[in-house]
C-alpha positions in Angstrom: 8.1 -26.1 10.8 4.6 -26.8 12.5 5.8 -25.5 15.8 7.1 -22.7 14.4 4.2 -21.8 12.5 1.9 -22.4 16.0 4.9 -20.2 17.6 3.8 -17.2 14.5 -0.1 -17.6 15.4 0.3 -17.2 19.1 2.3 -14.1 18.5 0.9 -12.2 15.9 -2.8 -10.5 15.7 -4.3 -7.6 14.6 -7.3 -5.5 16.4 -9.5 -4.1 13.6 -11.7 -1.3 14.8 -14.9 -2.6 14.2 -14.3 -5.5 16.8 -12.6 -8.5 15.6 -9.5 -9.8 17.0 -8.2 -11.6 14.2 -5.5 -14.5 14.6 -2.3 -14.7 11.5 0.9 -15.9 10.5 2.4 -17.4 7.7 0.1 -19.8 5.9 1.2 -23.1 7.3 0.9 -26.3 5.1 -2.3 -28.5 6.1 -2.9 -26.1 9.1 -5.9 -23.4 7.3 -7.8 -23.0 4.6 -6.3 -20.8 1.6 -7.9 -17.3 1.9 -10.9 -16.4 -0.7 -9.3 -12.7 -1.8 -11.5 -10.3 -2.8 -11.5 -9.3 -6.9 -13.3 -7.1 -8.8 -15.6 -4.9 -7.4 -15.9 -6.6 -4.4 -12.2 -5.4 -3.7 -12.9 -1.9 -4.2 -15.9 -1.9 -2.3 -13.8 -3.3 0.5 -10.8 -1.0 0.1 -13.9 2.0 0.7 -15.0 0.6 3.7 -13.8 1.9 7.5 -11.3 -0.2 9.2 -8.7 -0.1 12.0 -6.0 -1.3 13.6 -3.9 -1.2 16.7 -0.6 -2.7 16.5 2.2 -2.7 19.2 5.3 -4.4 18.1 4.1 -5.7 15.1 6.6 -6.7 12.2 5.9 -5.3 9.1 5.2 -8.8 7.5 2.8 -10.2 10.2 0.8 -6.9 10.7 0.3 -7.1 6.7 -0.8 -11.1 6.6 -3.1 -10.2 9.6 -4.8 -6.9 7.3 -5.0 -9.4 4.6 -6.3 -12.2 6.2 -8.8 -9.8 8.2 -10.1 -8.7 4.7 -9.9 -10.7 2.5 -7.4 -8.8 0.4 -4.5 -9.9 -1.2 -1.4 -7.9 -0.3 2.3 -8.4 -1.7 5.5 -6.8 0.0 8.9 -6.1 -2.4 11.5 -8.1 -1.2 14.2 -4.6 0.0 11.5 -3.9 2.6 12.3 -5.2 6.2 10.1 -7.6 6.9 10.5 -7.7 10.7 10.4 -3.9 11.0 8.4 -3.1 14.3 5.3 -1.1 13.7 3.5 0.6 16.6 0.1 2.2 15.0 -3.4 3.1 16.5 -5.8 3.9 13.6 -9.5 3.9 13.5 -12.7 4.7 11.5 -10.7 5.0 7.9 -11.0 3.5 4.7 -9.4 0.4 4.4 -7.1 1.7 1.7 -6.1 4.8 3.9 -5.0 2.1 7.0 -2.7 0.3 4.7 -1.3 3.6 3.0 -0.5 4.6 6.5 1.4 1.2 7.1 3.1 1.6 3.9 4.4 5.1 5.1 5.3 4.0 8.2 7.9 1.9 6.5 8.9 4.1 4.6 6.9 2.6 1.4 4.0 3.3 -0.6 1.2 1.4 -2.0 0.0 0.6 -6.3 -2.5 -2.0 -7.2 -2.1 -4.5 -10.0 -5.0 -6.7 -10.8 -6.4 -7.9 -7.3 -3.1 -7.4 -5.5 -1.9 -4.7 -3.5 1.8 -4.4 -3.9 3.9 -2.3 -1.2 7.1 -1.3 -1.9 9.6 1.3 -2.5 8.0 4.8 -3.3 9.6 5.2 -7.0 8.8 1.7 -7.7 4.7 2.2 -6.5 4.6 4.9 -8.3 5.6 3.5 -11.7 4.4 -0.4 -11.2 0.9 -0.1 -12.3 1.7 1.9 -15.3 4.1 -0.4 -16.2 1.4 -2.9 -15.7 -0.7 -1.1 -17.8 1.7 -0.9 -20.5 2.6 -4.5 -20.6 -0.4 -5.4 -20.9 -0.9 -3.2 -23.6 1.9 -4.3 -25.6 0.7 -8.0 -25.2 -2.7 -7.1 -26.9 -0.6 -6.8 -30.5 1.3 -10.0 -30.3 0.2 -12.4 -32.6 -3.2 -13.6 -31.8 -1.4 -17.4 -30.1 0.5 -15.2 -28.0 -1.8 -13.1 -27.1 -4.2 -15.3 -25.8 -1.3 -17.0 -23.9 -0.1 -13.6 -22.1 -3.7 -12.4 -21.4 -4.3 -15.7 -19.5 -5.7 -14.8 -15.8 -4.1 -17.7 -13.1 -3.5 -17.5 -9.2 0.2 -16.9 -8.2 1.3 -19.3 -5.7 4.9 -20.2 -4.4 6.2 -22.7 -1.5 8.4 -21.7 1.3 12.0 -20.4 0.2 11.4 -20.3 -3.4 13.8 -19.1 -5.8 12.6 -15.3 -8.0 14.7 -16.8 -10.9 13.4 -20.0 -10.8 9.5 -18.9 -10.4 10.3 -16.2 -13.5 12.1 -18.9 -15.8 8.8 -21.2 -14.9 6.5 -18.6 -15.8 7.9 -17.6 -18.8 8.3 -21.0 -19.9 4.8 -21.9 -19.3 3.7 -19.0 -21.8 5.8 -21.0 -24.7 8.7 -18.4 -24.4 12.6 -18.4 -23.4 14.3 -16.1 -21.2 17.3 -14.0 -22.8 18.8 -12.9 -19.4 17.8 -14.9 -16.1 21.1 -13.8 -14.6 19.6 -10.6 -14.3 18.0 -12.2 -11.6 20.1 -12.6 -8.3 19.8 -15.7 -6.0 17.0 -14.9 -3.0 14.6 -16.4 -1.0 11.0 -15.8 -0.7 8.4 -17.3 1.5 5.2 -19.0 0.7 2.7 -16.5 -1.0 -0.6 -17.1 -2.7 -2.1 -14.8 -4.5 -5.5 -14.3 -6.6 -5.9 -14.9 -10.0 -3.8 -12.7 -12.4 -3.0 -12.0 -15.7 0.3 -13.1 -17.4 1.9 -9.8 -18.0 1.3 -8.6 -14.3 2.3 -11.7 -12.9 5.7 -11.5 -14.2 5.2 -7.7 -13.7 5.0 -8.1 -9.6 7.7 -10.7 -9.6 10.3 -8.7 -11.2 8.9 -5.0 -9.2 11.3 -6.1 -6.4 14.3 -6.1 -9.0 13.4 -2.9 -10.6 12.6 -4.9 -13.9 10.4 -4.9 -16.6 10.6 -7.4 -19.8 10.3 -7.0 -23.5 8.4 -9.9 -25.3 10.4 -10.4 -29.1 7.4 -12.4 -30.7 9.3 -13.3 -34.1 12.2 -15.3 -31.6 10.2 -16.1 -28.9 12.0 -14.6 -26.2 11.7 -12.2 -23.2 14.3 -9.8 -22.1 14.4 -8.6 -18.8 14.7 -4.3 -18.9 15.3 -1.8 -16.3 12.0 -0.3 -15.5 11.8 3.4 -16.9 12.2 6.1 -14.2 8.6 8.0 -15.2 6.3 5.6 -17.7 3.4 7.0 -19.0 0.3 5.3 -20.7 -1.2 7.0 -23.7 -5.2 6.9 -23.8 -7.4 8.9 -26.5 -11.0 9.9 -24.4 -14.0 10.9 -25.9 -15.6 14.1 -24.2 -19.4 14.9 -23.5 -18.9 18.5 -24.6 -16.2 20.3 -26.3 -12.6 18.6 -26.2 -10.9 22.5 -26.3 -13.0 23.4 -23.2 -13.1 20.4 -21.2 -8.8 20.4 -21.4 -7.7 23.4 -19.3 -10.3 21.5 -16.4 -8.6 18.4 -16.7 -4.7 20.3 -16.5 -5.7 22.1 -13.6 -6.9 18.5 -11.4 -3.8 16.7 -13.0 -0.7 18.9 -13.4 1.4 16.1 -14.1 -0.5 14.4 -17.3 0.1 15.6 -20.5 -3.2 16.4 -21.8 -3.8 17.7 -25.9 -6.9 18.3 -27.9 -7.0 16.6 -31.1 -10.2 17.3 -33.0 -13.1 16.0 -31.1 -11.1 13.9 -28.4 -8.5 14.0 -25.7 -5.1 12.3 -25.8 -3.7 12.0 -22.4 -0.2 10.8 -21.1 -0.4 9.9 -17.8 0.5 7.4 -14.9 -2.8 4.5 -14.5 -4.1 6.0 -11.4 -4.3 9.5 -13.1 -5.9 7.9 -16.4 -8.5 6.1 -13.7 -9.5 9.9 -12.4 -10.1 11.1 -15.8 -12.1 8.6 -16.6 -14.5 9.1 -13.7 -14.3 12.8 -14.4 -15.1 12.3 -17.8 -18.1 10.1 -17.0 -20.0 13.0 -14.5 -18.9 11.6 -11.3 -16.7 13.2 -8.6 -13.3 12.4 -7.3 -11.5 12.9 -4.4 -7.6 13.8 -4.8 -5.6 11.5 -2.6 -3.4 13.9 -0.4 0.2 14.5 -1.3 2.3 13.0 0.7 3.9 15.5 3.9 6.1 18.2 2.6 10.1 18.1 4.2 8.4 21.6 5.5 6.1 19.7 7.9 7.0 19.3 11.5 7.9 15.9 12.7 8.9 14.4 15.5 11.9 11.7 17.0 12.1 10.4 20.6 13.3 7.9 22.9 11.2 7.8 25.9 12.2 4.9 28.8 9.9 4.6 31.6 8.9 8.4 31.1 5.1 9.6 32.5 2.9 10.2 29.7 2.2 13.7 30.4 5.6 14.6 29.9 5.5 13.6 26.4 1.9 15.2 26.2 4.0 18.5 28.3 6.5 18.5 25.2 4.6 18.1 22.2 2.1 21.1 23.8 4.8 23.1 24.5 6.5 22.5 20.8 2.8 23.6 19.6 3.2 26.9 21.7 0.0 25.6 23.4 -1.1 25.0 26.8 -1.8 21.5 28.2 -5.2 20.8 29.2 -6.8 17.8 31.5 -8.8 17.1 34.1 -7.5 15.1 37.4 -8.7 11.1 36.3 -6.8 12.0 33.4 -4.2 13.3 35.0 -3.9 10.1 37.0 -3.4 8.2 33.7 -0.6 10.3 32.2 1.1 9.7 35.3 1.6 5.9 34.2 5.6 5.2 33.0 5.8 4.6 29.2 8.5 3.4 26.7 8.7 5.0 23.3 10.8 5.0 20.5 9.7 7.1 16.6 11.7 8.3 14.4 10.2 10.8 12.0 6.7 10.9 12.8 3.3 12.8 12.6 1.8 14.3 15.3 -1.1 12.3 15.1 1.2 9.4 15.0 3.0 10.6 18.2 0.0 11.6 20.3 -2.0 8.0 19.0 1.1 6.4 20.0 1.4 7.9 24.0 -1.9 8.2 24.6 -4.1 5.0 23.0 -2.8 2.9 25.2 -3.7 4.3 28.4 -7.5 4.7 26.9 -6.6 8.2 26.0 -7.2 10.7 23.1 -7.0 14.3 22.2 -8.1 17.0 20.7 -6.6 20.5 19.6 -7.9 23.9 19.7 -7.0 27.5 19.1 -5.3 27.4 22.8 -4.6 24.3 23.7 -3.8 20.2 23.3 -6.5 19.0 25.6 -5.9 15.0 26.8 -9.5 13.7 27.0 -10.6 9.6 27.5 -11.1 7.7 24.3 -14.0 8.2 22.9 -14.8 11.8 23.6 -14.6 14.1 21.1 -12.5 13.7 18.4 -8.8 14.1 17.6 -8.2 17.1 15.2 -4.5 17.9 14.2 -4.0 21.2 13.3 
């Protein structure tokens, strides 16, 4: 097991943009110190902040422990996700939170946040978990007041190597004083070590059950929890006070958030809406400003597969120009570079993606204009996709 984890460390790293070259792997028993995640504010501060990364032949798993390690942020991946899924990406000079939603997409996955943790996983499921989260913990705020207190409970999440998901649920419900109705829900798998920041109750069992497409229902008069399948759309239902008039203000807030459900009643604003919408209305509400994360590429949007073996660079540079209905641009040191054989494999990707891919590794960028895709060293100018 030591060797093997010596083995993972040798092999895996991640080079962050602003100069680190940053050792991972698996956290191997008596080998490192546990990682100090970021909470709080200090994890959205860090989630703002640029960052990079260049991986080549990364797995999905030990480019994520490297990010999380690098940062100090606490990352979780759903179990359906391939682990070992190879991930060739070159970004730089973005927020923190931007680089991992890239990863995520690159695997096909997206990103939610519960508590300190940053869960990837399945689209539908991302999209629903913290709501969920939300909702739970909701529900747990009129149990009786014993119960209560025991749900709202904030503890670190840890597991060893190859633990069992029905074994670490029926622990975790048991140490809140409850029964589980249904553990068979739960199929036999194995997880590897994880430790995870300090969470409470309801979203611990919340992010252990995502990968299952569960939720639970807490029955305080028997003392039970029953494991559910997780609604397709949940909302969360929030009353908001409003600086000016509630009538005026809700047209505004319908036009920024199409998908909420948004009535006036008397002086205030009830809103049904997913967590990250409600946390956008409530910075709009307050005076400050908010930037819409972009919607993910429409099926309209031109992407690209290829398999390139020992090809010159410039004739994937030639192909994507000519697929543009631009001309190919470069100077001759350039043109000595593009010469150099490369091997590339994408299915499905951006430009950006594409052009990163061929050209960062031979200390090339580019840039686009009216005319042309212009191949220029790293470093110069910047890379615009149209």
């Amino acid at each position: 097991m030591r060797a093997a984890c010596r083995m993972f460390r040798r092999r895996t790293g991640v080079l962050t943009l602003v100069g680190w070259l940053v050792a991972a792997g698996a956290a191997c028993p008596g080998q490192e110190a546990a990682t100090v995640w970021k909470t709080g504010l200090a994890l959205k501060r860090q989630l703002e902040l640029p960052a990079g990364v260049a991986f080549s032949g990364q797995s999905l798993r030990q480019g994520l422990a490297s990010l999380a390690r690098a940062y100090g942020v606490a990352i979780f991946l759903d179990r359906r996700l391939d682990p070992d899924r190879s991930l060739d990406l070159h970004l730089r000079d973005r927020p923190l939170e931007e680089v991992l939603r890239e990863i995520a997409r690159h695997a096909d996955a997206e990103v939610a946040q519960i508590g300190s943790v940053l869960y990837v996983g399945p689209a539908a499921t991302a999209r629903r978990l913290a709501t969920l989260a939300a909702l739970r913990r909701q529900q747990a705020a009129d149990l009786p007041a014993d119960l209560k207190q025991r749900l709202s409970r904030s503890e670190p999440l840890s597991w060893p190597e190859l633990a069992q998901p029905r074994s670490l649920i029926g622990e975790l419900v048991a140490q809140a004083g409850l029964r589980l109705e249904n553990e068979n829900e739960i199929p036999l798998d194995l997880w590897p070590a994880t430790n995870l920041p300090s969470l409470v109750w309801t979203d611990r069992l919340t992010l252990l059950l995502a990968g299952f497409d569960l939720t639970f229902e807490v029955n305080a008069a028997s003392r039970m929890v029953r494991l559910v399948p997780q609604p397709e759309a949940p909302r969360l239902t929030k009353s908001y006070a409003t600086r000016g008039s509630a009538a005026a203000m809700a047209p505004q807030l319908r036009r920024l958030f199409p998908e909420a459900s948004i009535e006036v009643q008397g002086s205030r604003l009830v809103v049904a809406a997913r967590w990250e919408e409600h946390e956008q209305i409530d910075r709009v509400l307050s005076g400050q400003s908010v930037t819409r994360r972009p919607a993910p590429p429409k099926t309209s949007e031109k992407l690209y597969s290829l398999t390139v073996m020992q090809e010159p660079a410039g004739r994937v540079a030639r192909t994507v120009a000519d697929a543009l209905g631009k001309e190919l641009r470069y100077d001759a040191a350039v043109g000595q570079r593009l010469r150099q054989p490369i091997d590339l494999k994408l299915e499905n990707a951006s430009l950006e993606y594409l052009l990163e891919s061929t050209l960062r590794p031979l200390g090339l960028s580019w840039k686009l204009t009216d005319e042309a895709l212009e191949i220029i060293p790293a470093g110069v100018g910047s890379s615009t996709a149209p």
